[in-house]
C-alpha positions as CSV (number, residue, x, y, z in Angstrom):
1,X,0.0,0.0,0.0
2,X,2.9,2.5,1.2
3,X,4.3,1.5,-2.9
4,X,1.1,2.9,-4.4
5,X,0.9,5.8,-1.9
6,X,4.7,6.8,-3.2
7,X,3.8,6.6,-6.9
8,X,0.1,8.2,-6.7
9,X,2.4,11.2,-4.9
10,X,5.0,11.1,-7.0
11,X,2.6,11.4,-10.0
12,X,0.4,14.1,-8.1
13,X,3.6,16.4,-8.2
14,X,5.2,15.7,-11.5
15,X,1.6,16.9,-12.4
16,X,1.6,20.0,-10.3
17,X,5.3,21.3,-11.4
18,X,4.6,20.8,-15.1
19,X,1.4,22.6,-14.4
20,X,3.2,25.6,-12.7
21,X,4.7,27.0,-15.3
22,X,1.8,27.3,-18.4
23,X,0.2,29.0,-14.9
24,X,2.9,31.6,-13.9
25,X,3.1,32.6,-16.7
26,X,0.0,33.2,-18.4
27,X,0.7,34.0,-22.2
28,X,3.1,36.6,-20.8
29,X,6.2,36.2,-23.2
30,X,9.5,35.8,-21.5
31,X,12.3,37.8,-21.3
32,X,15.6,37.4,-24.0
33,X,17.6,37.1,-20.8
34,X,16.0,34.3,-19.2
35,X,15.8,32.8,-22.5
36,X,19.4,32.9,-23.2
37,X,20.1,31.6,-19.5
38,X,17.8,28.7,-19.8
39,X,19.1,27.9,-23.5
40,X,22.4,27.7,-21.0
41,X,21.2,25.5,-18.8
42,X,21.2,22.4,-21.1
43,X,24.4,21.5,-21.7
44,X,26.0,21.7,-18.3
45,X,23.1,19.6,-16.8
46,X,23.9,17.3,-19.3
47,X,27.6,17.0,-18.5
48,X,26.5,16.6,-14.8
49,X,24.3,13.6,-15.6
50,X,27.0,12.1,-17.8
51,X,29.9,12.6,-15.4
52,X,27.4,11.4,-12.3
53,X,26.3,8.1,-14.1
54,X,30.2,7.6,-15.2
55,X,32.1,7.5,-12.1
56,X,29.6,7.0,-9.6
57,X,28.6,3.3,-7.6
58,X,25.7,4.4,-5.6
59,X,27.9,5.4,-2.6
60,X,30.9,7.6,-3.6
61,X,32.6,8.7,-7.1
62,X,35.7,6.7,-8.3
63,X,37.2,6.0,-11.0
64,X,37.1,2.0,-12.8
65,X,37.0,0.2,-16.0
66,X,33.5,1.4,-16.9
67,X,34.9,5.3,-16.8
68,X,37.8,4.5,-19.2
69,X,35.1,2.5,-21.0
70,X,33.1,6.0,-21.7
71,X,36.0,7.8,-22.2
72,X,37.3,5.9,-24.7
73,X,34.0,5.7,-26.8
74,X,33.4,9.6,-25.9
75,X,37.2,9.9,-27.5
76,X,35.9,8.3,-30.8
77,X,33.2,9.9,-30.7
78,X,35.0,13.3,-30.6
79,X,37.2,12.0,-33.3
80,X,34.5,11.9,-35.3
81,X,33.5,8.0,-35.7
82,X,30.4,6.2,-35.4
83,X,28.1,6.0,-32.6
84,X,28.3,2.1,-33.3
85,X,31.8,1.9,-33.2
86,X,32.1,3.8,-30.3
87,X,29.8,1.8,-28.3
88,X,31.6,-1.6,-29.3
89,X,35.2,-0.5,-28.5
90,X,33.7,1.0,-25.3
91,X,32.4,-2.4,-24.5
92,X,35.6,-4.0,-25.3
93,X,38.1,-1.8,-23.2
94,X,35.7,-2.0,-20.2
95,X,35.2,-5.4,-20.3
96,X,38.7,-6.0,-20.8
97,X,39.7,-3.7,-17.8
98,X,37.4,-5.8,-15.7
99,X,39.3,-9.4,-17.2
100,X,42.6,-7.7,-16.4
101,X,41.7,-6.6,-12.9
């Protein structure tokens, strides 16, 4: 019962933020400053995500096979090579770290 209480709630908020905003504000237009900051906003949340889900095990952030796994395939990647490729050698260095050690 406490599981459905937790999801009913959860969906009872999601609902409520999403709905704050068209409410605020109105069919006011906003301003080109908060524009540009939000248009700002994406990309380092992004990184922060990224970094988070790379190097952190649920209790602390370190370093291990499955970081030099992304940064390998983020390497390609910026090297300009396939998404595909990137994602196999990624799988092979990490899981050949892990072998190793």
């Amino acid at each position: 019962m406490n599981l459905w209480l937790l999801i009913v709630g959860c969906v009872v908020t999601t609902a409520l933020v999403k709905a704050a905003g068209p409410v605020v504000v109105g069919g006011r237009e906003l301003p080109a400053g908060f524009l540009r900051v939000v248009a700002l906003m994406a990309p380092p949340l992004l990184a922060a995500l990224v970094v988070t889900a790379a190097l952190a095990d649920g209790q602390r952030l370190e370093v291990g096979a499955d970081t030099v796994g992304v940064a390998v395939g983020g390497l390609l990647l910026w090297r300009g090579r396939s998404v595909v490729l990137a994602v196999l050698v990624a799988v092979m260095v990490t899981t050949a770290l892990r072998a190793a050690f």
